[in-house]
Structure formats: C-alpha cells, structure tokens
LUMZABA-84081 format. One line per 3 residues: number of its first residue (from 1); their letters; for each residue x, y, z of N, C-alpha, C. Coordinates in pm, whole numbers, plus 50000, padded with zeros to 5 digits. Last residue first. Layout:
NUM> A> X:Y:Z:X:Y:Z:X:Y:Z  ...
This chain:
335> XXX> 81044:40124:74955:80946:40190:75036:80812:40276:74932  81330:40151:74738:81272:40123:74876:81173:40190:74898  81395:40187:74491:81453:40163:74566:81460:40066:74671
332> XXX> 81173:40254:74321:81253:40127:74302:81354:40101:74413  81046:40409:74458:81001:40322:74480:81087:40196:74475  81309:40708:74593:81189:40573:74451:81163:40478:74524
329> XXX> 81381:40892:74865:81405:40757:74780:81300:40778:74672  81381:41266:74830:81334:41132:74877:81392:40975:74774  81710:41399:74849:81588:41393:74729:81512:41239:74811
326> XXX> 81959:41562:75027:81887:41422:74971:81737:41410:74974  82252:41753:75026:82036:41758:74983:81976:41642:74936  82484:41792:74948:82425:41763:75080:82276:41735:75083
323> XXX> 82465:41866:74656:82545:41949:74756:82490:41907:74888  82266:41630:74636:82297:41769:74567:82379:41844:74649  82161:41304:74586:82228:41370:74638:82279:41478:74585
320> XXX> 81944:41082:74558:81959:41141:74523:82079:41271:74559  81976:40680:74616:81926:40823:74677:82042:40948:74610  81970:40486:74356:82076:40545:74427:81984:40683:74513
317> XXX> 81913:40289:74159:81835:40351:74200:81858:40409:74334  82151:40038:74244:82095:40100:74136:82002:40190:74192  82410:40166:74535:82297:40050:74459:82266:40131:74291
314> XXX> 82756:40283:74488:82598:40300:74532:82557:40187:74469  83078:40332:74538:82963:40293:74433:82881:40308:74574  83285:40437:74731:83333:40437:74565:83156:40395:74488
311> XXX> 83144:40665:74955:83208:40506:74964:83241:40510:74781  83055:40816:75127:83151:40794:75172:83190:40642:75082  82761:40867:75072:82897:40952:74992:83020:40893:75005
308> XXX> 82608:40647:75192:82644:40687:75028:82791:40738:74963  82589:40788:75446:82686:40683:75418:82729:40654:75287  82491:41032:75516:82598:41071:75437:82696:40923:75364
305> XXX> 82276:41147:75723:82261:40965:75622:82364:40989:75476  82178:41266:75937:82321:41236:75929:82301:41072:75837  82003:41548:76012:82021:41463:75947:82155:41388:75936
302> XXX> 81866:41751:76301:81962:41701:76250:81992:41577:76152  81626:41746:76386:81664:41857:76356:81803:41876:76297  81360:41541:76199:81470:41502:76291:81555:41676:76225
299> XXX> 81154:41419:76053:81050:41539:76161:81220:41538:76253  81246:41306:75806:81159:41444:75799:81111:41486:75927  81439:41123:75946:81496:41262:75910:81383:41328:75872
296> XXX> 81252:40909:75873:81270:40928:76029:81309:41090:75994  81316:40893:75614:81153:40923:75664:81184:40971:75860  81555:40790:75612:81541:40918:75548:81392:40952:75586
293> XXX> 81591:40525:75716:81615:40651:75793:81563:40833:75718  81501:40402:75494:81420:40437:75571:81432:40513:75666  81733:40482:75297:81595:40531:75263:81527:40536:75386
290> XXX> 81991:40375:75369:81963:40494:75433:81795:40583:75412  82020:40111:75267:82042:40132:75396:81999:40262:75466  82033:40207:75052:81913:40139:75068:81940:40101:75222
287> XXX> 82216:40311:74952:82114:40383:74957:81973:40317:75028  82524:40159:75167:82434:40254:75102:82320:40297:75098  82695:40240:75491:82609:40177:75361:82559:40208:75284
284> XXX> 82691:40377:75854:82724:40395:75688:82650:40230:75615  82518:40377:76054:82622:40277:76061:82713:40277:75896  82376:40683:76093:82314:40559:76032:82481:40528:76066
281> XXX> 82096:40863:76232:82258:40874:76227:82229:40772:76130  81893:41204:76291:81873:41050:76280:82036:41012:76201  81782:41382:76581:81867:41347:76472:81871:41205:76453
278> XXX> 81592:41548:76824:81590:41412:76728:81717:41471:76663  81515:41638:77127:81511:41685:76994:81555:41544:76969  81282:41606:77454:81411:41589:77331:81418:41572:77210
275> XXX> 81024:41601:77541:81138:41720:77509:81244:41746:77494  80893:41337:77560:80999:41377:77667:81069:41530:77664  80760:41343:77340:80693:41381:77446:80765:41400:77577
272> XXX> 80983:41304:77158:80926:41435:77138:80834:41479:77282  81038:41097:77216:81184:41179:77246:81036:41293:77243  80848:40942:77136:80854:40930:77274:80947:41040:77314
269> XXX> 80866:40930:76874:80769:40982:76888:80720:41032:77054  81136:40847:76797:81098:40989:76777:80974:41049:76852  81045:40558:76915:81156:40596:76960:81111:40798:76976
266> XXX> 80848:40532:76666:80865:40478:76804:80922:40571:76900  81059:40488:76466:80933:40603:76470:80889:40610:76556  81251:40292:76569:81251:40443:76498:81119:40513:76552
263> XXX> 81059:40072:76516:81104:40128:76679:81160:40267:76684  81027:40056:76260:80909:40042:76341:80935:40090:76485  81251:40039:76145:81212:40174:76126:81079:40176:76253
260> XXX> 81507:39909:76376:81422:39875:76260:81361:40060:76222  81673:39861:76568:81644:39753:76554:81501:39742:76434  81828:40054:76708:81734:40059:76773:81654:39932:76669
257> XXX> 82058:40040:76542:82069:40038:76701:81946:39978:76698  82005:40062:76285:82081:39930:76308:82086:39929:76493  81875:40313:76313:81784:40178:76295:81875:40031:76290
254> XXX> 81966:40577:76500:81977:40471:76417:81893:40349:76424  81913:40875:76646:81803:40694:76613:81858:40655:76531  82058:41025:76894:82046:41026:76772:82006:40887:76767
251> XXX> 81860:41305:77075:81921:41173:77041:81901:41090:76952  81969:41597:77265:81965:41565:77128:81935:41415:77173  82029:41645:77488:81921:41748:77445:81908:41708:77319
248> XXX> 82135:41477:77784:82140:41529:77659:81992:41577:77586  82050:41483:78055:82180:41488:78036:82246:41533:77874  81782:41521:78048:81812:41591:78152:82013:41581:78072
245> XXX> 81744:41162:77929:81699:41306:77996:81762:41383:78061  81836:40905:77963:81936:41038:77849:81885:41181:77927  81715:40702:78098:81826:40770:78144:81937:40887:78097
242> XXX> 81501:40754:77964:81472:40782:78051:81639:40829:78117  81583:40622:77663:81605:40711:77668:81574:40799:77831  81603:40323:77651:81739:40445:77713:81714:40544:77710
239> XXX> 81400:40215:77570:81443:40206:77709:81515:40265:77736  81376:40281:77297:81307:40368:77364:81351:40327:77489  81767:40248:77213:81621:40253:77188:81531:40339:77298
236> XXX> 81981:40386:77234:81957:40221:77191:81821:40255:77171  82246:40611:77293:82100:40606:77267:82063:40459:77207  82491:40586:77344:82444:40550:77457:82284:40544:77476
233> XXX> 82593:40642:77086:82651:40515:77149:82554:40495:77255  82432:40946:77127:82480:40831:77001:82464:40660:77055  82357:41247:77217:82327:41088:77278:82350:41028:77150
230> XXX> 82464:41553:77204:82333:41438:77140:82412:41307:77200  82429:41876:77358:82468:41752:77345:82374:41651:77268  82434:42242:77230:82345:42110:77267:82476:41987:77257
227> XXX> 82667:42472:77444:82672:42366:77312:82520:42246:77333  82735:42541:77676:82641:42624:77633:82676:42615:77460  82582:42333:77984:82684:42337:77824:82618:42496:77735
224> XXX> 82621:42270:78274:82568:42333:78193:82683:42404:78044  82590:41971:78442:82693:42035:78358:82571:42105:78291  82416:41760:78603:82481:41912:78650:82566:42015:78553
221> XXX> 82577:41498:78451:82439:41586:78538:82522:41759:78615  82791:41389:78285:82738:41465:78297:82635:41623:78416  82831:41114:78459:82871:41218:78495:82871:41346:78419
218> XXX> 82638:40958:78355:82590:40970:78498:82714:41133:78521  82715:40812:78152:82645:40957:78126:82625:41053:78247  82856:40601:78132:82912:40661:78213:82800:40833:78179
215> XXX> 82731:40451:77930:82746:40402:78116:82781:40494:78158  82943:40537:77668:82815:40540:77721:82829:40477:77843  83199:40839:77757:83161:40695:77698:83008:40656:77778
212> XXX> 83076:41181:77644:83190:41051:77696:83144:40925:77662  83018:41286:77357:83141:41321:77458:83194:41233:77545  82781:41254:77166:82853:41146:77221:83007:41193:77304
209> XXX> 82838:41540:76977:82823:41411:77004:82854:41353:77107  82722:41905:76987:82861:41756:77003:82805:41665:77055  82691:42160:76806:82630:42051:76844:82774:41969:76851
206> XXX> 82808:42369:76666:82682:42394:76712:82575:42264:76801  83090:42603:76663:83043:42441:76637:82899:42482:76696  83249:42842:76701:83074:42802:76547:83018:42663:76544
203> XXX> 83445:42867:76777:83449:42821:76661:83316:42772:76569  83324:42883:77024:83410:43046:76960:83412:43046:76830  83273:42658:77108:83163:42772:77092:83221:42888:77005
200> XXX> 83540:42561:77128:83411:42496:77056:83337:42647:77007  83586:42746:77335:83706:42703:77208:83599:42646:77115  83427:42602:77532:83440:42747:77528:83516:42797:77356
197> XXX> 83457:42331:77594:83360:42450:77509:83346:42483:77467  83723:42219:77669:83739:42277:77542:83605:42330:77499  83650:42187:77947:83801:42267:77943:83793:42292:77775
194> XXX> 83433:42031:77945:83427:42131:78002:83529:42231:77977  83569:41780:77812:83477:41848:77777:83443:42031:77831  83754:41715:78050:83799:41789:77896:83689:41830:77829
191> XXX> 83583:41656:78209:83669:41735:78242:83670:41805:78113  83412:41417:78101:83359:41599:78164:83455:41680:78198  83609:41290:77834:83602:41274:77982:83482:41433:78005
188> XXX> 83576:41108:77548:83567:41241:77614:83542:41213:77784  83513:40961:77332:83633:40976:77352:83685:41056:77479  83285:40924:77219:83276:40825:77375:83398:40880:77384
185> XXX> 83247:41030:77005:83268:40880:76970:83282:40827:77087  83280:41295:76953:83367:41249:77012:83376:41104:77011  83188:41500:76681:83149:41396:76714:83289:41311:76809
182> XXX> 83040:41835:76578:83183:41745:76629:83099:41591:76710  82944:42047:76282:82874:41982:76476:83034:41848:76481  82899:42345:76195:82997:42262:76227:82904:42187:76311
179> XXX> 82825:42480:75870:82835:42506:75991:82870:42383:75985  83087:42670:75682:83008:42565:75691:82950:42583:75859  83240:42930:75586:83121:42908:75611:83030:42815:75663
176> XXX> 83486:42840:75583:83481:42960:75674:83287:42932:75662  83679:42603:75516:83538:42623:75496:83511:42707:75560  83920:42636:75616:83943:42570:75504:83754:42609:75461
173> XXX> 83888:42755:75903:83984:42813:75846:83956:42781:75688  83755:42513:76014:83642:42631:75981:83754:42720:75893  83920:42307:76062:83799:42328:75905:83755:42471:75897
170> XXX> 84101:42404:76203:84148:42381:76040:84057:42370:75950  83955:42379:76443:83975:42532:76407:84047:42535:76181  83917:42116:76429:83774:42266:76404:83810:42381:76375
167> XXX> 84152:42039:76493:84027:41935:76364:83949:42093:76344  84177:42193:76706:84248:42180:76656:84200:42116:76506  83989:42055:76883:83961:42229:76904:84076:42222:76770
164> XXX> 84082:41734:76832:83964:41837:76887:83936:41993:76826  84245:41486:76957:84262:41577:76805:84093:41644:76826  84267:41358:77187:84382:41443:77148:84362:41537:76998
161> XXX> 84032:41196:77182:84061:41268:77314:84161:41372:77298  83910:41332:76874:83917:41171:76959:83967:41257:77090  83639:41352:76596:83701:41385:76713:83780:41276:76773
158> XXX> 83480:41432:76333:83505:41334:76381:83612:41373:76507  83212:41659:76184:83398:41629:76244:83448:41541:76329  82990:41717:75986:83042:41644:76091:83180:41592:76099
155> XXX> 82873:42013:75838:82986:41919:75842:82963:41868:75977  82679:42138:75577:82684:42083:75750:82799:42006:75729  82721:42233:75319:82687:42321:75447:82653:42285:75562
152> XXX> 82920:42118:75031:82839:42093:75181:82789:42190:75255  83091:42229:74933:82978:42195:74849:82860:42190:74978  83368:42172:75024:83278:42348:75022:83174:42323:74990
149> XXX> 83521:41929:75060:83390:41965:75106:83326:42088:75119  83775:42027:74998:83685:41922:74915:83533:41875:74923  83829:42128:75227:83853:42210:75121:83756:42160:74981
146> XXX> 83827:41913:75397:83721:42058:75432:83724:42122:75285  84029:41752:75285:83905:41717:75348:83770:41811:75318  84265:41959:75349:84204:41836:75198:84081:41826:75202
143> XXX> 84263:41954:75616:84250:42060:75553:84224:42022:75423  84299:41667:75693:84191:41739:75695:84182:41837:75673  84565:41608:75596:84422:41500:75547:84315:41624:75603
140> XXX> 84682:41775:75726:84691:41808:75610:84576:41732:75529  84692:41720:75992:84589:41815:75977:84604:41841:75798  84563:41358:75986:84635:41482:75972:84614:41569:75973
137> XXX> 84227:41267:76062:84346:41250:76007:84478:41323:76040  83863:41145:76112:84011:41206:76146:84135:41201:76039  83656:41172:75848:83709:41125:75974:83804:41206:76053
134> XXX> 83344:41398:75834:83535:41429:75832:83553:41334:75919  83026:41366:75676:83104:41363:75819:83262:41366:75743  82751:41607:75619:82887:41567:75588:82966:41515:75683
131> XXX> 82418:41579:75725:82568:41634:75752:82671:41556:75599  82176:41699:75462:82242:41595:75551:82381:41636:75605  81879:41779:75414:82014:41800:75445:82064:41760:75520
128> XXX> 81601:41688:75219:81626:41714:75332:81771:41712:75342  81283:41712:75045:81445:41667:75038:81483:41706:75190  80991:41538:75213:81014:41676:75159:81207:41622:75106
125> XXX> 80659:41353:75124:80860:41367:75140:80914:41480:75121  80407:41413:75339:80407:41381:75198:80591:41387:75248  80356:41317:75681:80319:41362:75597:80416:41379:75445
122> XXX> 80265:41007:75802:80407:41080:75794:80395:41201:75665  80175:40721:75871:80096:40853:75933:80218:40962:75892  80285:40489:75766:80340:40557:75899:80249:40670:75907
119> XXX> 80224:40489:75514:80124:40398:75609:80153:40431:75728  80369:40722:75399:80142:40711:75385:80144:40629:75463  80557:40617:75368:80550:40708:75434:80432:40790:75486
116> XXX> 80570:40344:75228:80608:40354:75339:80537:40493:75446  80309:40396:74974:80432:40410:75011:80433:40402:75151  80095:40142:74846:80052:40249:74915:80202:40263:74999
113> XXX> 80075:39914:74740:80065:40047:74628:80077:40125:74734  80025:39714:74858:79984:39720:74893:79937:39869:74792  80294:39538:74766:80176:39448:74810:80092:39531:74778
110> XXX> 80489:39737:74847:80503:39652:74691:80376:39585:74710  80461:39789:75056:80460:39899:75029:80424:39807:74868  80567:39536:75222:80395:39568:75222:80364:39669:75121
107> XXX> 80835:39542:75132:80717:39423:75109:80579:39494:75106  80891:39768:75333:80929:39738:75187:80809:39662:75115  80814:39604:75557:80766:39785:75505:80787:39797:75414
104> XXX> 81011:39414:75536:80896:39398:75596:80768:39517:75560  81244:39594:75551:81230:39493:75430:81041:39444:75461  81252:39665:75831:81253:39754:75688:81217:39660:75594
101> XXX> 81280:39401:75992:81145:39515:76028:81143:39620:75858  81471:39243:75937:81372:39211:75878:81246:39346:75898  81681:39478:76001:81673:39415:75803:81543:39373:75786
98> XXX> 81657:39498:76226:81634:39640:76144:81654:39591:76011  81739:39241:76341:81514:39336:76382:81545:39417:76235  81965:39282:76285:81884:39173:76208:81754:39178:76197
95> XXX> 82095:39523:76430:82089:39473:76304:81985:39382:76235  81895:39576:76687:82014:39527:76673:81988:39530:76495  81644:39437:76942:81713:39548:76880:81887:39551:76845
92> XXX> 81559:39085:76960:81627:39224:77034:81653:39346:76967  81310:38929:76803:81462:38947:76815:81443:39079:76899  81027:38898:76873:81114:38799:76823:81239:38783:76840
89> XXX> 80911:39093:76930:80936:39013:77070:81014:38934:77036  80873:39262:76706:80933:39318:76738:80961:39242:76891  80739:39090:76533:80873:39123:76509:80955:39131:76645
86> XXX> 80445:39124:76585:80498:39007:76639:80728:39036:76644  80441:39379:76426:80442:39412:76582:80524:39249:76640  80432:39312:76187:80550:39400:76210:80569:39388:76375
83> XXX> 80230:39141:76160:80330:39126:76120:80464:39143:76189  80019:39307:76257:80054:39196:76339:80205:39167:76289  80004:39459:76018:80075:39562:76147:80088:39443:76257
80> XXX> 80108:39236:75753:80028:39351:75820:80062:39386:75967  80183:39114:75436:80259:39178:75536:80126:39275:75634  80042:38807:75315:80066:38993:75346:80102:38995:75459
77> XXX> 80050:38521:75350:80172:38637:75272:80169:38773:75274  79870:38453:75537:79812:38464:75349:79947:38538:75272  80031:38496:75761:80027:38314:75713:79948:38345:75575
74> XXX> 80277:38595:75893:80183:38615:75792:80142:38532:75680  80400:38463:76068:80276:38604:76125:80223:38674:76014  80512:38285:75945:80408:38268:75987:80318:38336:76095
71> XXX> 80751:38437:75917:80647:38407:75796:80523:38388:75823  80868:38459:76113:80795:38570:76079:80694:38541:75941  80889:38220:76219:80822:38264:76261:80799:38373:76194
68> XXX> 81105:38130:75968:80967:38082:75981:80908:38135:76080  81332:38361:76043:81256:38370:75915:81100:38304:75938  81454:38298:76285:81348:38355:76299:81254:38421:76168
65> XXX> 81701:38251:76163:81642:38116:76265:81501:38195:76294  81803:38393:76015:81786:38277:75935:81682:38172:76047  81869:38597:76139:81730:38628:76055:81755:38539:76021
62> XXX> 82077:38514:76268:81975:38549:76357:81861:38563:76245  82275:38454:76054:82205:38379:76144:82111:38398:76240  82298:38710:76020:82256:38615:75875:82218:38511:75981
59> XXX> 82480:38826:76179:82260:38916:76162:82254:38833:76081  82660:38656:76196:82577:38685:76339:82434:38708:76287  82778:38776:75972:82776:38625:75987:82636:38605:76088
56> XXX> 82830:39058:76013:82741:39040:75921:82656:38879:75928  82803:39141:76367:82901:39071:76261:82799:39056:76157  82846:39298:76694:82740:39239:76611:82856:39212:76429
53> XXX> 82967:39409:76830:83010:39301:76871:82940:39246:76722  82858:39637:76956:82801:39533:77022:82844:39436:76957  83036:39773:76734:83059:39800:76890:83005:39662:77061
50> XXX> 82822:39701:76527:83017:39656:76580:83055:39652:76656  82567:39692:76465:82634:39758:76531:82768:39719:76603  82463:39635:76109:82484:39642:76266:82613:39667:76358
47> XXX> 82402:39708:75871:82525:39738:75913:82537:39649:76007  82121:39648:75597:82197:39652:75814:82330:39631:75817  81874:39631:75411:81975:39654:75463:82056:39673:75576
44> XXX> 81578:39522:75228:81671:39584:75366:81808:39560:75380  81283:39446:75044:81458:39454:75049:81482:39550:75189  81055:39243:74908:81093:39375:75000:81228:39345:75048
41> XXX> 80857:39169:74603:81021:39132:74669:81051:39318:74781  80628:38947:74477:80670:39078:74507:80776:39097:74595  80546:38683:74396:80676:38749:74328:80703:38884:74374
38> XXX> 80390:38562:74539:80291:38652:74411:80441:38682:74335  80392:38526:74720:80399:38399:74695:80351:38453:74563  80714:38710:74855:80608:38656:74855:80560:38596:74746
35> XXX> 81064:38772:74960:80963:38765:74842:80810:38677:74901  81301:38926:75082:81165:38901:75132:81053:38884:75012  81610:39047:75098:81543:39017:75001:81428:38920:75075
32> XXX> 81879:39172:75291:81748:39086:75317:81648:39137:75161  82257:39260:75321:82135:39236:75197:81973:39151:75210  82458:39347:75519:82364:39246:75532:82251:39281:75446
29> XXX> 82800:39449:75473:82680:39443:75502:82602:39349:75463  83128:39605:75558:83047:39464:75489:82874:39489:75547  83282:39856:75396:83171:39818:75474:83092:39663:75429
26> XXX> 83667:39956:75420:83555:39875:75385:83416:39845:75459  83797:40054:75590:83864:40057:75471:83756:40038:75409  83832:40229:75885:83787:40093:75833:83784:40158:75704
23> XXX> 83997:40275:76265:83957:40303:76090:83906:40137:76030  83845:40337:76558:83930:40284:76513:83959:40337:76319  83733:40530:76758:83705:40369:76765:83867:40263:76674
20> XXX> 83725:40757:76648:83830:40721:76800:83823:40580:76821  83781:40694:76283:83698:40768:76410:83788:40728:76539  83827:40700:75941:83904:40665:76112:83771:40774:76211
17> XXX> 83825:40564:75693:83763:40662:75725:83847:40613:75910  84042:40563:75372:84005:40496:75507:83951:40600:75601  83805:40642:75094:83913:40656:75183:83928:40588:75332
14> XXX> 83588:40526:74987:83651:40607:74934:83815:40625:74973  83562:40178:75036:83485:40304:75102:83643:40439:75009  83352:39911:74970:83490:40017:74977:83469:40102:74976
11> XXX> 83122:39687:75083:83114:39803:75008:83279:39919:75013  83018:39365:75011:83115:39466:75099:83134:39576:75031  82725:39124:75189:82806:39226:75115:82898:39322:75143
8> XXX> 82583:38803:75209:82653:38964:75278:82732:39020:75196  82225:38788:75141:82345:38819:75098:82449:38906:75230  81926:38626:75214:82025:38666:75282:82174:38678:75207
5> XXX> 81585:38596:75157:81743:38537:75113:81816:38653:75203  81289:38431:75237:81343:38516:75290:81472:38435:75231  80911:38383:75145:81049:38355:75131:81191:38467:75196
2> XX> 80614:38384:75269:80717:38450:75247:80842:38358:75244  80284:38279:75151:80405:38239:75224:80520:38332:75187
C-alpha cells in the first residue's frame, strides 16, 4: 500500500526576480513524499504553473483526492508502468500529474535499485550546461547582473515589450563572451519582433523565446527569422505541439506544464519525429524539482534548470553546480 504526504513550501529567492509577467520575491512549492509498506520513500516536487492559475493549495488538493486511486494501481505497493500509465487519465497535465508522476519514478527507483535513467531507456548521465537566466531591471541592475555572471557561458535575458535590444546590448558589453538567448514571456507582437532581429542577430543572441502571446502563434506563419524561435507558454504537452510546427523550431518541456517526467519523455520523443529541437525549462525550485528535468536535458539542445541558483538555500543533497555545469543528481536526491 502506498502512503502519500503533502508539504507546501517557500523558498526566497536571492533577489526579486521580474519577468513581463510580473516579479516574485519568493517560491512556494509542493513537497510529495510517497512511502510504501516496506518504508521506502519517493519524493517530487512542483511549482505549477501560475499562469494557469494553478496554486500550491490547488496541487495539494488535487493529489489529495486522487492519492487512493493511485495507490490502488498499485495494489502489492510496487510502483509499475500500469502505475505510471493509469496516472496519466487521472489528472490533466499540470503541477500535481508532475509531483505524483516524478515521485512515482522516485519510488520505483528506491524499490527496484535500478536508477530513473536505466528504466527510461536513457543512456548512462552525462553533466550538462545550463542557461543562466537575468530578470529584468535597470540597466544598472543589469549591468551588476552580467558582470556577476562571467562564470556562466549561457545566459538567459529576460525581456518585456519596452526593455529588449537595450537588456542585450548591456550584457554583451558587461560579458563580451557569453552566449545569449532572450526570453519575451508572450511580451511581443510580429511586428516588433520583426523590427528588433536584426539588432538581436548583430548582438550574438542565438535563440528567442516565447515572442508573442500563446493563441496567438497563428501570427507568426510566414515569418522568416534568421534567429531559432522556442515555444514556452504555448508548449503544454504532446497536443500542442501540431500547432507549434512550422512556427517554432525549438520547444521548451517543462514538467510542471506538461504534467510529469512520463509525458516529458513523451513529449521529446514526438518533437524529435516532428523535427523539432528540444530545450528543457523549469518553473524555478530547487534541486529536486530540477533532477528529473535534468534526464530530459541529456538529449535537449538547450538546458534551462538554473532554479537552484536563483534562490538563498537548496535541499540536502543539492544538484551539483560549476560555472553553469550540472553534475547528474544522487540517489539521495532523486531517481
């Protein structure tokens, strides 16, 4: 029989971080602890997704009313691929799929001796490089920023409709070497997109986010960028991606979107037969929020699991971090 606890938690964040959405001071999050009848304990983590509205209160009640069905898709207490699959009709994609689906992989990994990344078919862990993200600010907050970030060699630059070509031209001035990718957050019309490129391109950026708002991708088509685009806000899972085609060349898998690692891998495995590249994002949190994305990031051309950095503390058994270079999780961790 599985037991299932539920903590919410709040994590302070170094600095107030601001995007076009808004700023936030603090990350509350959703702690899933999954013990079985032996004492073995699988853990997860979930932001979820704000934008949809989603609330730490919300993913504690949604995994509180669908705990006994998932238990009882595993009625000897092991966790197995019925397990994971029943999951996935239970709840919607969203925060609460992506606590119990990870924690669920967790569990089995503690059950079973055999790591997360062996049962996904996923060959051995390599380290891997992660962006750096820059909220917005001043240009004096962000010349600080860049300057404090030489360590790094990817930066992500946070954008909004008025602070742009201007954010890029002060980092690359403050970090002449880094490379760059910009993140608009939906802030972006095709006009202005089209009218700052060129200024982009000059400046070494190499990738932009999320330019306009999602629903509205439709006005893309026809635009030839000579920047890749990635799909954020408007990437959810494997149902969106038919309508990404053709309009973006990147898309990025969060597991608080798309509702776990099981739809993750999913997700990557469908972008690839469509001939779209990957990056994998995350809703910030910590380390244990970002281990299972970190398996998605070994086959993703872009990494973005920087939530760690951004905040005053970490868990115990903390993903590893070197000038941007994150060292696979432990066991103790996760997975």
């Amino acid at each position: 029989m599985l037991a299932g606890a539920v903590a919410i938690e709040q994590w302070d964040l170094v600095e107030p971080f601001e995007i076009a959405r808004g700023v936030i001071t603090a990350l509350p999050v959703v702690l899933l602890t999954l013990t079985d009848g032996h004492g073995r304990v699988g853990r997860a983590e979930a932001a979820g997704v704000d934008y949809d509205g989603e609330t730490p209160v919300r993913i504690q009640q949604q995994i509180d009313a669908v705990l006994p069905l998932v238990a009882a898709a595993a009625p000897d207490g092991l966790v197995h691929d019925a397990t994971l699959t029943a999951l996935q009709e239970l709840l919607p994609a969203g925060g609460a799929r992506n606590a119990l689906d990870c924690a669920l992989w967790d569990l089995r990994a503690k059950q079973s001796g055999v790591p997360v990344w062996q049962q996904a078919g996923l060959p051995p862990l390599r380290p891997i490089t992660t962006v750096f993200t820059l909220g917005l600010g001043t240009e004096a907050d962000t010349r600080r920023k860049a300057r404090e970030a030489r360590c790094y060699p990817l930066l992500k630059l946070k954008c909004d409709a008025e602070r742009h070509v201007d954010v890029v031209r002060w980092v690359r001035e403050e970090h002449p070497q880094a490379r760059l990718a910009v993140d608009a957050n939906q802030a972006w019309s095709r006009d202005l997109l089209e009218r700052i490129l060129p200024a982009l391109t000059a400046l070494g950026v190499e990738l932009v986010e999320q330019p306009v708002p999602r629903y509205q991708d439709a006005q893309l088509d026809g635009l030839i960028s000579p920047l890749p685009l990635a799909a954020d806000e408007s990437c959810v899972d494997r149902g969106s991606l038919a309508a990404l085609q053709g309009r973006y060349q990147y898309i990025n898998i969060k597991l608080d979107k798309c509702g776990g690692l099981t739809e993750a891998l999913a997700m990557g495995r469908e972008a690839a037969t469509r001939g779209m590249h990957r990056m994998v994002g995350n809703m910030c949190g910590t380390s244990l929020g970002m281990a299972p994305g970190f398996l998605v990031g070994q086959q993703c051309g872009y990494v973005d699991l920087d939530g760690p950095l951004l905040q005053t503390r970490d868990r115990a058994h903390a993903l590893r971090f070197t000038d941007g270079v994150i060292d696979p999780p432990t066991p103790a961790l996760w997975g």
